[in-house]
C-alpha positions as a Markdown table, in Angstrom:
| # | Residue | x | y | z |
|---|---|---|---|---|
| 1 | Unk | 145.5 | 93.9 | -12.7 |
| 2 | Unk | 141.7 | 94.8 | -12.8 |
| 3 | Unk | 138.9 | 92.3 | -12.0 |
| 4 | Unk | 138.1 | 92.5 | -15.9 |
| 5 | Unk | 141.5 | 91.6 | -16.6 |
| 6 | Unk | 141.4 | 88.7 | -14.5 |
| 7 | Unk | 138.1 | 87.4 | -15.8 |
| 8 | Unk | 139.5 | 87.1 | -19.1 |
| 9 | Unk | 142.9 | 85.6 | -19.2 |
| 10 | Unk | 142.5 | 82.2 | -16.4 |
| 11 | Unk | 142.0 | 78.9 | -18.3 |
| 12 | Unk | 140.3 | 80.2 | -21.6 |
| 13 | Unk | 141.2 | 81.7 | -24.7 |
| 14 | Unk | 139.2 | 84.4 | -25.9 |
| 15 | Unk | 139.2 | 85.8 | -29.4 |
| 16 | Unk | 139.5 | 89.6 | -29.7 |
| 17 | Unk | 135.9 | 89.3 | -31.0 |
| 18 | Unk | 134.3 | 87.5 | -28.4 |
| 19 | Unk | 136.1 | 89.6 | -25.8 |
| 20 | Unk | 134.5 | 92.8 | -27.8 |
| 21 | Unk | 131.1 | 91.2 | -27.1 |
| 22 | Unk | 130.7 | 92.1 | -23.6 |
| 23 | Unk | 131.3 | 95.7 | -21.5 |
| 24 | Unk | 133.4 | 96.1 | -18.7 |
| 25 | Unk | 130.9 | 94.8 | -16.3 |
| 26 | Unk | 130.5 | 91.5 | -18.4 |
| 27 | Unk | 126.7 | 92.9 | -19.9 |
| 28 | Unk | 126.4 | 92.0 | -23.9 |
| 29 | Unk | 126.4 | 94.4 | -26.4 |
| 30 | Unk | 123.6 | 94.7 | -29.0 |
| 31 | Unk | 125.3 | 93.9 | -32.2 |
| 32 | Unk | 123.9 | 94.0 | -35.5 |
| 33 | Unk | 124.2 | 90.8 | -37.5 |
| 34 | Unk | 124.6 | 90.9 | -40.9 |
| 35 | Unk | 121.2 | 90.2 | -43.2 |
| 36 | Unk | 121.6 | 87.0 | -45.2 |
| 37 | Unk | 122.0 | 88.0 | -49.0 |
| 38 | Unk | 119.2 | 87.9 | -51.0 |
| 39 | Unk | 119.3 | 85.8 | -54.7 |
| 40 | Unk | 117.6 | 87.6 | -56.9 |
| 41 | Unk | 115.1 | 85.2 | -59.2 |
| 42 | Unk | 115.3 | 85.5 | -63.0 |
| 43 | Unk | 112.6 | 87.0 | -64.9 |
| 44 | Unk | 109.9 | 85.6 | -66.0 |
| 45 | Unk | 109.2 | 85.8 | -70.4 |
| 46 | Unk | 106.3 | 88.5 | -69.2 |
| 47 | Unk | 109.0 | 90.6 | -66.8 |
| 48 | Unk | 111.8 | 90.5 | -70.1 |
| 49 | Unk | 108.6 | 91.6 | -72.1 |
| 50 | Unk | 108.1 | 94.5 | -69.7 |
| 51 | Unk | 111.1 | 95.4 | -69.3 |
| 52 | Unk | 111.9 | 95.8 | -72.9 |
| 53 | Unk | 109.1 | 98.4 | -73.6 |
| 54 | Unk | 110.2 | 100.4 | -70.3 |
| 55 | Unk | 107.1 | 99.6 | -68.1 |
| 56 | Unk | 106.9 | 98.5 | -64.1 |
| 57 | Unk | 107.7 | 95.1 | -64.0 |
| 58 | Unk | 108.9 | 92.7 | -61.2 |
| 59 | Unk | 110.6 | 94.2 | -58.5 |
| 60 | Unk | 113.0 | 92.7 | -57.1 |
| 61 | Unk | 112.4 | 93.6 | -53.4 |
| 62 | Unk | 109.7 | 91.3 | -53.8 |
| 63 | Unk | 111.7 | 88.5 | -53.9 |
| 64 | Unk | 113.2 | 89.4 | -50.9 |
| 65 | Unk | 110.0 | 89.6 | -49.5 |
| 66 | Unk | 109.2 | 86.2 | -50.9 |
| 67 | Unk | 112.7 | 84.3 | -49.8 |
| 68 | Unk | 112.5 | 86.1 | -46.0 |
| 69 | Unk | 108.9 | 85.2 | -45.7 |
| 70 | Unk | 109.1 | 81.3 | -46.3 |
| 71 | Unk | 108.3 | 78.7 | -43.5 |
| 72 | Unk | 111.1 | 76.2 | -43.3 |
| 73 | Unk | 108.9 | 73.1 | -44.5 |
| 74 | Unk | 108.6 | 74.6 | -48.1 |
| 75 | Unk | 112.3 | 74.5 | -48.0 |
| 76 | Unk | 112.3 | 70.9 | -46.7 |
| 77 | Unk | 113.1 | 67.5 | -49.0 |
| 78 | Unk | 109.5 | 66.9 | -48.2 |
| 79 | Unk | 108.1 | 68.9 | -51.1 |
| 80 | Unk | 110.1 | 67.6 | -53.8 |
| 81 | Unk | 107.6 | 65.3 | -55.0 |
| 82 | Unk | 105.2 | 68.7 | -55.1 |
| 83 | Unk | 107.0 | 70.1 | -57.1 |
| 84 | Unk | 109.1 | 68.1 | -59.5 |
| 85 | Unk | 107.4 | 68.8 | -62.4 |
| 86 | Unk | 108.9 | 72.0 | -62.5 |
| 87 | Unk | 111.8 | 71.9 | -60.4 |
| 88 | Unk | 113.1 | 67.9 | -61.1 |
| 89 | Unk | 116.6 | 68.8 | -58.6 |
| 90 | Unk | 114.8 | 70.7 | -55.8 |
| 91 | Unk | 115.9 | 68.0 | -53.6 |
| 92 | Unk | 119.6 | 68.4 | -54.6 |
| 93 | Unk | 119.6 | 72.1 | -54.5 |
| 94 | Unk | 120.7 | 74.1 | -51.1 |
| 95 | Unk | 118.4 | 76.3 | -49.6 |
| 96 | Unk | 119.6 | 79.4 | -51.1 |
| 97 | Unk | 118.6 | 77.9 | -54.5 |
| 98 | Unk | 115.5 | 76.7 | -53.1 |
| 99 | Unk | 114.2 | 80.4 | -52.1 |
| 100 | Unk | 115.1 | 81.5 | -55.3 |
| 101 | Unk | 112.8 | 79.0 | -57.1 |
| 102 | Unk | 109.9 | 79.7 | -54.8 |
| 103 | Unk | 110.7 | 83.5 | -55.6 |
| 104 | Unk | 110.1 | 82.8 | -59.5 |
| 105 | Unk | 107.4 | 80.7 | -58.6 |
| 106 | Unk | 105.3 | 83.5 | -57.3 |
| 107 | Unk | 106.7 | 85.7 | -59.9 |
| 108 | Unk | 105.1 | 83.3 | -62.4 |
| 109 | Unk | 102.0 | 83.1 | -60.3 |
| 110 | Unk | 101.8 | 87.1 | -60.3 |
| 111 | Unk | 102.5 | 87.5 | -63.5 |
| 112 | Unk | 99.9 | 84.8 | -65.0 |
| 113 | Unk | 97.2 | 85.8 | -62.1 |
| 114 | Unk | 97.9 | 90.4 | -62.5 |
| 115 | Unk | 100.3 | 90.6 | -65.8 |
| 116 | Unk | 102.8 | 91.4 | -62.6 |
| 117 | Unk | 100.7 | 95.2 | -61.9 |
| 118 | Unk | 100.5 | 95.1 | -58.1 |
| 119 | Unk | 96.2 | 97.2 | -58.6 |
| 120 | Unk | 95.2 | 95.1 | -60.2 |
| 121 | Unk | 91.4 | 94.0 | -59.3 |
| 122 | Unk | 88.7 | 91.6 | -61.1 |
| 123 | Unk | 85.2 | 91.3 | -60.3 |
| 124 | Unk | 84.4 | 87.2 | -61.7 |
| 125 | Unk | 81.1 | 86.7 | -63.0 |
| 126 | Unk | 81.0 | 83.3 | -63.1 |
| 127 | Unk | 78.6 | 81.5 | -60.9 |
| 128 | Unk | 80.8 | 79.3 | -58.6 |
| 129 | Unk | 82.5 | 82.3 | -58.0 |
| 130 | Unk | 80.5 | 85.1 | -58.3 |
| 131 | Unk | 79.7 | 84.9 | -54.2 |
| 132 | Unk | 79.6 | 87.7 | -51.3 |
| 133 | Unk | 82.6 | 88.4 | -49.2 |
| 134 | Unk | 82.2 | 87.8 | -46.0 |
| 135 | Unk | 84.3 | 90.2 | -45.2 |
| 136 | Unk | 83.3 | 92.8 | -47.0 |
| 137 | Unk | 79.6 | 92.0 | -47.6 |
| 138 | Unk | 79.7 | 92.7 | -51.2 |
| 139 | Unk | 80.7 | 90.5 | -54.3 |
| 140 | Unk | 84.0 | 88.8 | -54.5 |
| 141 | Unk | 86.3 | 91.2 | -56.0 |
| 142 | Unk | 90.4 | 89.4 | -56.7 |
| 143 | Unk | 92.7 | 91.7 | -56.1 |
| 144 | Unk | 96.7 | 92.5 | -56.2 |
| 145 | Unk | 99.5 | 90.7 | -57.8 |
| 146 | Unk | 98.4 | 87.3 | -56.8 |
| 147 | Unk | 94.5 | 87.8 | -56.8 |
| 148 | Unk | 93.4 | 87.5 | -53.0 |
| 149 | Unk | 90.5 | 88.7 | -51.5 |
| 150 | Unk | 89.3 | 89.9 | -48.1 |
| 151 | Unk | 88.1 | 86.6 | -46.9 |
| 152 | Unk | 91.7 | 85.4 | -46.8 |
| 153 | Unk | 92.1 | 87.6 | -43.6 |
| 154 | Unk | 90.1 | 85.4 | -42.2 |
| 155 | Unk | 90.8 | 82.1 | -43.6 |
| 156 | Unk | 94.8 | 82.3 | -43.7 |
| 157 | Unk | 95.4 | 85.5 | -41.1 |
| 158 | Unk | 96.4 | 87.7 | -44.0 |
| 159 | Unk | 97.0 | 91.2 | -42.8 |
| 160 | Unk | 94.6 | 93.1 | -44.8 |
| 161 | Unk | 92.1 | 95.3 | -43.0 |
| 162 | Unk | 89.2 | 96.2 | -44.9 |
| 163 | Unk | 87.7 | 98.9 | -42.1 |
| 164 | Unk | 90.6 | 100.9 | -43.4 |
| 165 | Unk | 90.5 | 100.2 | -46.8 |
| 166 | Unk | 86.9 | 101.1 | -47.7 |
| 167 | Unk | 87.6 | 104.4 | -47.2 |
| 168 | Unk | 90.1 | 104.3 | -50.0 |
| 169 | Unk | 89.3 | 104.7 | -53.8 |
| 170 | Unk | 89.3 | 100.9 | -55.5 |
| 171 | Unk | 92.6 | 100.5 | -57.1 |
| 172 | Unk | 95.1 | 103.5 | -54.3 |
| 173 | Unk | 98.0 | 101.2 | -53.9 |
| 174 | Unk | 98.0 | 102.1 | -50.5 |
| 175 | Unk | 95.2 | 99.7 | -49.9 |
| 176 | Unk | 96.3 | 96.7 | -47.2 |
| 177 | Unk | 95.4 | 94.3 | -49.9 |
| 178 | Unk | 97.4 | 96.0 | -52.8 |
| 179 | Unk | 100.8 | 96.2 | -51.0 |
| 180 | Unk | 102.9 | 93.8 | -52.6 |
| 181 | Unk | 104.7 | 92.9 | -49.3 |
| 182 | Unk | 100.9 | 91.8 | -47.8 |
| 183 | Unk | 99.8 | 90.3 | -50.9 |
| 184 | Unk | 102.7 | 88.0 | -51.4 |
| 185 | Unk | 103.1 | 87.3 | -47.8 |
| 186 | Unk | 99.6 | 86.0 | -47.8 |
| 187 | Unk | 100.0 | 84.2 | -50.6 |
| 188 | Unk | 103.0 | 82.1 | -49.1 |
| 189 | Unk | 100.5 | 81.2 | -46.6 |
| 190 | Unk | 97.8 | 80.1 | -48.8 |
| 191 | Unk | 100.8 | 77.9 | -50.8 |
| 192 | Unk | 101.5 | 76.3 | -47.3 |
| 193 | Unk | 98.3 | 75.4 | -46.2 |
| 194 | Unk | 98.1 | 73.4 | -50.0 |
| 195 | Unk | 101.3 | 72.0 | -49.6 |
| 196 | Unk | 101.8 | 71.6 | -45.7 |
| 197 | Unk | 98.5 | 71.2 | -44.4 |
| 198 | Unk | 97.1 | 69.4 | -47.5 |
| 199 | Unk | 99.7 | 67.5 | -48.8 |
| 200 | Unk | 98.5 | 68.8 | -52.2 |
| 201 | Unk | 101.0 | 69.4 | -55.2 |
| 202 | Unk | 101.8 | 72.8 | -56.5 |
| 203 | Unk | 99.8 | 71.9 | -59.4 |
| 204 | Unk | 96.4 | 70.6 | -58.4 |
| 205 | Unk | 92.9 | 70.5 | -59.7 |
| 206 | Unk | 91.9 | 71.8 | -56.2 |
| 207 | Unk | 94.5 | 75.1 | -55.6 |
| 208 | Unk | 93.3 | 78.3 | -54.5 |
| 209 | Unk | 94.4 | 79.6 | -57.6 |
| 210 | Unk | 92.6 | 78.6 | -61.3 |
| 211 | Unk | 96.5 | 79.0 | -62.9 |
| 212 | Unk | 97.6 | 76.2 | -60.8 |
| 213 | Unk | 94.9 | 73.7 | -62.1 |
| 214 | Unk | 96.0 | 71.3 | -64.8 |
| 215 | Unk | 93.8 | 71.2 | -67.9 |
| 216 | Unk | 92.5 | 75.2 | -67.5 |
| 217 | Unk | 93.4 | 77.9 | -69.8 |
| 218 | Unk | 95.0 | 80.3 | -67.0 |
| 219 | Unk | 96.8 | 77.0 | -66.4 |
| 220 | Unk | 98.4 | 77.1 | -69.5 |
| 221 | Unk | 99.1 | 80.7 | -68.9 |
| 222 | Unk | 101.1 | 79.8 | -65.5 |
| 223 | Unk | 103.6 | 76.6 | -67.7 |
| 224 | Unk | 104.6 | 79.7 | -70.4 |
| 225 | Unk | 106.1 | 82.0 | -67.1 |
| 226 | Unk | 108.1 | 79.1 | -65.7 |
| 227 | Unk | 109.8 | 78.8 | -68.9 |
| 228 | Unk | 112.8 | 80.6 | -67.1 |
| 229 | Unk | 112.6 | 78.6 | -64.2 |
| 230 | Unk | 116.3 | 79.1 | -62.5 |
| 231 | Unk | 119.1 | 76.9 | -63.6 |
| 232 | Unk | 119.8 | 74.9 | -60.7 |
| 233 | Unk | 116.3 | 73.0 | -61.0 |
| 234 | Unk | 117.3 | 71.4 | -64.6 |
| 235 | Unk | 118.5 | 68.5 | -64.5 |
| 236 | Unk | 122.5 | 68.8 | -66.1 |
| 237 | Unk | 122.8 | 68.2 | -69.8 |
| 238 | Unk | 124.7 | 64.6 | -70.3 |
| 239 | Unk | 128.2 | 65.1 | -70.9 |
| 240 | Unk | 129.3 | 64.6 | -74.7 |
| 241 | Unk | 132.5 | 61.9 | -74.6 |
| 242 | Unk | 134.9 | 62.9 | -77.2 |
| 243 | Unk | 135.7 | 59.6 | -79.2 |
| 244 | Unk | 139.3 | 61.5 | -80.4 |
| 245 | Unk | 142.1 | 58.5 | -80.8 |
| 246 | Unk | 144.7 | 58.8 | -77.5 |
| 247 | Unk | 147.5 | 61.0 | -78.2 |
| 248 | Unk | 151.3 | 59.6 | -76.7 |
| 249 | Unk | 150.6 | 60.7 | -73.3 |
| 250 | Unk | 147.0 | 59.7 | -73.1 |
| 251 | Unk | 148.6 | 56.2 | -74.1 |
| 252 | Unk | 150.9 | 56.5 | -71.4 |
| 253 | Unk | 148.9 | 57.2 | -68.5 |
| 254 | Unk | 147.1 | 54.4 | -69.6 |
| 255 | Unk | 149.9 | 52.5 | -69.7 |
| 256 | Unk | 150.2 | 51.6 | -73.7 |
| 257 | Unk | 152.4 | 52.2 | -76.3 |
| 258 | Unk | 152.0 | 52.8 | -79.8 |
């Protein structure tokens, strides 16, 4: 009997799978562990929209994106209370469900911030906003599918790299900022530092965004794309009671008689 032989049989009881885990000489082998499946979000009124005249709409790699990329306290029972106004069973859903409704949430988010179109770029006019990047040292331009800017490199550690991307023209999609994966990840991590850091609701007069601030137009905007918001954040429909008289063996369960 070999030494390997040995090792395995005295005292223990190894399955044919754990056995299969380790070489001759005892050294682990790299396996490859199965990726956790992915729940798609549903689409928002603006994605059915799209996708009913045939143009890009949401993809839904992006809400794998979305789902892999969220920090374990927006999946907590802590930010119930943030968000019950659209989600009123967040605290009784299991995490699964709980990615998905983040997922649509930034769906929403992108489609009332870019109509969904990952190039998209505005250049605001208004005053309080109409400020140099300090970044890019020119005018704050929004840009991508949840309307960032340069700055939030800074700010948040977003990985967009505008040394690289001034050499591209303004709306290539191979621009740091423009690729979904970057935007959206950087977006999770302005959504955390509101609702982790700040202890701020997902709707708040003070968010990052202007379509997560009660009482605005764009606001507005935002409440029509949750209108699909998945089904395990309702709260269940009460349960209609039939009134129908007892038949015999209704009565006899119940221990009557006619």
């Amino acid at each position: 009997m070999t030494d390997s032989i040995r090792w395995v049989l005295p005292g223990t009881v190894f399955s044919i799978a754990a056995w299969m885990a380790f070489g001759c000489g005892g050294t682990r082998l790299a396996q490859q562990v199965p990726q956790a499946q992915v729940a798609p979000a549903p689409s928002t009124p603006l994605a059915e929209r799209k996708d009913e005249l045939g143009v890009p709409s949401w993809d839904p790699a992006w809400d794998r994106t979305i789902e892999q990329s969220l920090p374990p306290e927006m999946l907590s029972n802590s930010e119930a209370r943030a968000v019950k106004p659209f989600c009123p069973q967040f605290q009784e859903m299991n995490e699964t469900d709980r990615k998905v409704f983040w997922a649509y949430v930034f769906q929403a988010l992108a489609g009332a911030e870019a109509g969904l179109k990952p190039t998209t770029d505005v250049r605001h006019t208004e005053p309080e906003v109409a400020v140099k990047d300090s970044v890019t040292k020119r005018m704050v331009r929004s840009e991508g599918l949840l309307q960032l800017t340069y700055e939030d490199s800074d700010r948040y550690g977003c990985a967009f790299d505008w040394d690289k991307d001034r050499r591209l023209p303004e709306k290539d999609p191979q621009k740091t900022i423009l690729q979904p994966d970057n935007n959206l990840k950087c977006g999770i991590r302005i959504m955390s530092s509101q609702l982790i850091d700040k202890h701020k609701p997902l709707a708040t007069g003070s968010s990052y965004w202007s379509t997560l601030r009660p009482g605005t137009v764009s606001y507005r905007v935002f409440v029509k794309q949750m209108a699909n918001v998945p089904s395990a954040c309702r709260i269940p429909a009460p349960v209609a009671h039939s009134r129908k008289p007892a038949d015999r063996s209704t009565k006899a369960l119940a221990g009557t008689s006619e």
